[in-house]
N, C-alpha and C positions, 0 to 999 in steps of 0.2 A: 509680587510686591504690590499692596495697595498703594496706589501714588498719590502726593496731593495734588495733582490735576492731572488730568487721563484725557489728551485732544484726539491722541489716535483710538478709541472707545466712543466719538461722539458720532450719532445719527448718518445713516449715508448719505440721506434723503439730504442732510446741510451740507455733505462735503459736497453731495455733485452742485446745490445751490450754490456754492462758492465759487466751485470751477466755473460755472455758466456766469459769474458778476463779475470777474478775474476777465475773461473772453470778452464779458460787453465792455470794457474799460480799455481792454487792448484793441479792441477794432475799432473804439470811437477815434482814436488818435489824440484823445486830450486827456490830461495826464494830471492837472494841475488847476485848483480853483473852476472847476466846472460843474456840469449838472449831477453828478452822483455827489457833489458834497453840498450843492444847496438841496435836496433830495431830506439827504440826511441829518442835515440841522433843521430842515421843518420835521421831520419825522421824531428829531430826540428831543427837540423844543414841545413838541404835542406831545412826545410821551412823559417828558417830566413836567409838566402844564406850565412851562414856560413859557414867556412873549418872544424871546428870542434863545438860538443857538448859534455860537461861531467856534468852526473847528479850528484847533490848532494842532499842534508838533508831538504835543506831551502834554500829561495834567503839571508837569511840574512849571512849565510855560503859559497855561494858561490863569495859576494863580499871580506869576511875574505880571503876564498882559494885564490882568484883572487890577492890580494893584497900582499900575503906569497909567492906565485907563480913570482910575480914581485918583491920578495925582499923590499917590501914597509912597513917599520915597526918602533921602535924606532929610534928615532931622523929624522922623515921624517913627514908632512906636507901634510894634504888633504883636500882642501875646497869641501867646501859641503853647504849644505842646510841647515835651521833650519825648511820648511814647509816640514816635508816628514816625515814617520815612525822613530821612535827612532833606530830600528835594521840596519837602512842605518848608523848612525853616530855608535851606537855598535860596527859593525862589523869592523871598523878603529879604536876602543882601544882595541877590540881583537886585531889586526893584530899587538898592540904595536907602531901602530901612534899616529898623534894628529890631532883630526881635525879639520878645522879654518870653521867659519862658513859666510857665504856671506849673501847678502840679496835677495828677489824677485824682480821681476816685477810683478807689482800689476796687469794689464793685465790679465796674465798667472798662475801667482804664481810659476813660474819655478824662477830657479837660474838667476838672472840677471848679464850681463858680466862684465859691467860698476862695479860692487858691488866685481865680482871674480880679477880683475885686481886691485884693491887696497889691496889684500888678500894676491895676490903672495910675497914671499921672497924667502930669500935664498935656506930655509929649505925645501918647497912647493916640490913635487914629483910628484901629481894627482890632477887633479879636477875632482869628483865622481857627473856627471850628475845626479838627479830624473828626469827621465822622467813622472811627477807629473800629476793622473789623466787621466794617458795613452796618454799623446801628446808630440812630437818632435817638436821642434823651432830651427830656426837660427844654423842649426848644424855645416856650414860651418864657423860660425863667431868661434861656438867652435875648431874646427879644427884648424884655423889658430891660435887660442890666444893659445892654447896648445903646436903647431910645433914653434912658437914666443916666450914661455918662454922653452923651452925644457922640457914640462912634459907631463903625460902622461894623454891621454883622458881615464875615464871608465865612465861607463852606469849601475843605478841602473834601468832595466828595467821591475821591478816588476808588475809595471800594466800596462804595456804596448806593450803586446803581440799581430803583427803583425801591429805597428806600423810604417810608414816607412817616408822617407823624401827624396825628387826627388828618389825614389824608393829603397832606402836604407833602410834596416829593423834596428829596433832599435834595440841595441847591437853590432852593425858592423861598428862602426863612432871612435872606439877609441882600446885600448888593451883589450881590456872586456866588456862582457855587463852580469850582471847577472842577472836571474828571478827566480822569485818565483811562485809555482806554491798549493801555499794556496787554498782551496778550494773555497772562493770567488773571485778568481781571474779570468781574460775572459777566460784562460786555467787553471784551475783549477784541483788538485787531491779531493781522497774521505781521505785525510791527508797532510800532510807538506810534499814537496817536492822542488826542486829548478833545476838548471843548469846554467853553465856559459858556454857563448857562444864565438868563435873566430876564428879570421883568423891567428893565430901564434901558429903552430905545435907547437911549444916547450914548450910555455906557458899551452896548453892543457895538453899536456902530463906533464907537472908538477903538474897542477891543479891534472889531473887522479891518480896521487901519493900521492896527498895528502889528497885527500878525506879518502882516507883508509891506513890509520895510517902512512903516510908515507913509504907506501910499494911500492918497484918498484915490485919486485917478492916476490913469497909467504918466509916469517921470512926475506926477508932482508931489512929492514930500514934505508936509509941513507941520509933521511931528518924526523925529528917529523914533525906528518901530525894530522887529525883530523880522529875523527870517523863517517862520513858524504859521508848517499850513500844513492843516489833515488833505493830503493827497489824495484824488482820486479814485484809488484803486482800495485802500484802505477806508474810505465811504462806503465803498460799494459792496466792499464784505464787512463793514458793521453793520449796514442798511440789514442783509440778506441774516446776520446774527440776531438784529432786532428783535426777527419771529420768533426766536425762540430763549428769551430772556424770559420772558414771564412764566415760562413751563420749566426753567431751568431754576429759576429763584424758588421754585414752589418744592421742588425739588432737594435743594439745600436748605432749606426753612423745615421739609420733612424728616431733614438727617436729623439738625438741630433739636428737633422736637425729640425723638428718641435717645440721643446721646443726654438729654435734662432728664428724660425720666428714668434711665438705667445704668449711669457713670452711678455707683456711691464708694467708690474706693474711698476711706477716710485719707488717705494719703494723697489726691487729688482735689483740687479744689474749681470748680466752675465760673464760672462767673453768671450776673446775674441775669436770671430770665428776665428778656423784653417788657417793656411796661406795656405794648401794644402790639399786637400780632404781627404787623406790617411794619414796625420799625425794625426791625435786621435782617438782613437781605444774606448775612454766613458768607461775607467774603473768604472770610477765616471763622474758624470755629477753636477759640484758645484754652487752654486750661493751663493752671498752674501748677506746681510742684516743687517743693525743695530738694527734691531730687532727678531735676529736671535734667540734666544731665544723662545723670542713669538708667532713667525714665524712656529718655530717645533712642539710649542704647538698645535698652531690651524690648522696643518695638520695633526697628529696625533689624535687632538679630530674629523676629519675630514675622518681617513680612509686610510693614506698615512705616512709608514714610512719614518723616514727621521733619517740620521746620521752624526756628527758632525767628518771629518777627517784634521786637528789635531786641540783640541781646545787650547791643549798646545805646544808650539812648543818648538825645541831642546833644545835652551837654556836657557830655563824655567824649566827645568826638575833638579831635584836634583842633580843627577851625572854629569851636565853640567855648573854648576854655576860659573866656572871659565877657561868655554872652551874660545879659539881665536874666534873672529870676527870682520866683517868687521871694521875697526877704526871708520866710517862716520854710525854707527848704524845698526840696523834691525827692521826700525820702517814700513816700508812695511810688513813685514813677521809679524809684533805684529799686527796688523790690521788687517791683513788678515784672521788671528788665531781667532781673536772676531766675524769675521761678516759670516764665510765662516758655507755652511752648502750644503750637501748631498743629495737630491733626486732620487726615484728612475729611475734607466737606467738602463733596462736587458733585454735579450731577450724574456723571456716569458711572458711580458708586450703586452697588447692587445692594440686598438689604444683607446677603449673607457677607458682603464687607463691612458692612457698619456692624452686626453683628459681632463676627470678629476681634472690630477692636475694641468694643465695649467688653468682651472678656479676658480679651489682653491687660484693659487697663483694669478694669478689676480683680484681676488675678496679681496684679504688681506689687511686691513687696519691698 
């Protein structure tokens, strides 16, 4: 079975580096807010040319922190997405917002602008980018629509680690970019972890307060914070992962390339290639199909997992049945949700797997 992520297939040379950062973590005896995680927020602060990095719990906590951190909460307005994980729209009723949802571009499946500009009012404070699938679009059209209604740009940058655009790392286009660092992610822990990244010292340093119980110094609290901190053991084997993101990304950018030039099933549809080399990083590698269903069937009876990311989308979900959205629908983003399906794209895919499945899916009738 081709899987879509193969951990026991990866490098030895990383597992023993893991077990060796695992070892220096258990003999220092600290466990908890120490030197492998300030280690490792200047390490993923310099690799995404951010001013600062503060680790937290989960990407899903660190777009709540990012949002408490900018005061963005009851009676405050945040469009978003309805194709992306549920814990993106979440972490805005934690924060005690609301969040209005826009539509796609069926292209891309990212947030469409045309769709976010019918969304803005009074209320409106942020538009929360997905960087959906690991790729960055049109960042500069979001820049100006945000500095044009005065709110604030943020980046759910969950899969989209060391994605950049005219050489900007994703997370650096707006007041925040948060990631997660889930174990299927291209920077992945051996557990949940997250970070919100930025260039605004203050915001940091508020973030850094509130992760841990709203503490500026040890007993004194003078904001409620959360209990959300990237532990040291999970530092120290993302640190040790680090090295090998950018030979891993180059990696799935090389499946990606072959799967565009040799999928032409008419009955399969791709979505679009990258406007810029560097902007998709193949968290996920999607394609669509009306026969999506059938489609997963007879690659799995075939030898080739495959996974459906999202087949319900936000406002479909129970707790969402009376969220805001665009006035003009989200009938892109309901379409998308029926035909969109997952193959695999990881690095320790050899060429005669990618091979493979481009004949499978070309052969599908």
């Amino acid at each position: 079975m081709i899987s879509m992520n193969d951990f026991k297939a990866e490098p030895e040379t990383l597992r023993l580096a893991e077990l060796a950062a695992m070892e220096r973590v258990l003999r220092s005896g600290w466990y908890v807010l120490g030197k492998e995680l300030q280690a490792f927020e200047l390490a993923w602060a310099r690799t995404c040319g951010a001013g600062h990095a503060v680790g937290v719990g989960n990407g899903m906590d660190a777009i709540e922190i990012g949002l408490r951190a900018l005061d963005i909460g009851p009676g405050d307005e945040v469009i978003t997405t309805p194709m992306t994980a549920f814990a993106t729209v979440l972490a805005i009723i934690r924060a005690g917002a609301t969040p209005v949802l826009a539509d796609i571009d069926p292209r891309t499946a990212l947030l469409d602008p045309v769709s976010v500009e019918r969304c803005v009012g009074s209320k409106t404070r942020a538009v929360l980018l997905v960087h959906l699938y690991g790729q960055l679009q049109q960042m500069e059209k979001w820049t100006a629509l945000c500095e044009r209604h005065g709110i604030a740009l943020l980046e759910d940058c969950a899969q989209a680690h060391l994605a950049q655009w005219n050489g900007v790392t994703a997370g650096c286009f707006g007041s925040f970019g948060a990631y997660s660092f889930y174990p299927t992610k291209n920077l992945g822990a051996l557990g949940d972890g997250g970070a919100l990244i930025s260039n605004d010292e203050v915001l940091a340093q508020r973030t850094a307060v509130l992760r841990n119980y709203g503490q500026s110094v040890r007993y004194h609290h003078p904001v409620p914070g959360l209990n959300s901190r990237l532990d040291e053991l999970q530092a120290a084997l993302l640190m040790t992962r680090l090295e090998w993101l950018e030979e891993f990304t180059e990696r799935r950018r090389q499946i990606a390339r072959v799967y565009h030039l040799n999928i032409v099933n008419p009955a399969v549809q791709l979505l679009s290639v990258p406007d810029q080399a560097r902007s998709h990083v193949y968290h996920l590698f999607v394609i669509l199909s009306k026969e999506r269903d059938r489609l997963g069937q007879y690659l799995d009876k075939n030898g080739v997992q495959t996974f459906v990311h999202y087949p319900v989308p936000v406002h479909r979900q129970l707790p969402s049945k009376d969220i805001s959205r665009d006035p003009a629908g989200l009938a892109y983003a309901e379409r998308h949700a029926t035909q969109c399906i997952s193959i695999p794209c990881h690095p320790q895919m050899n060429d005669a797997d990618v091979a493979k499945i481009i004949d499978l899916i070309n052969a599908f009738k």
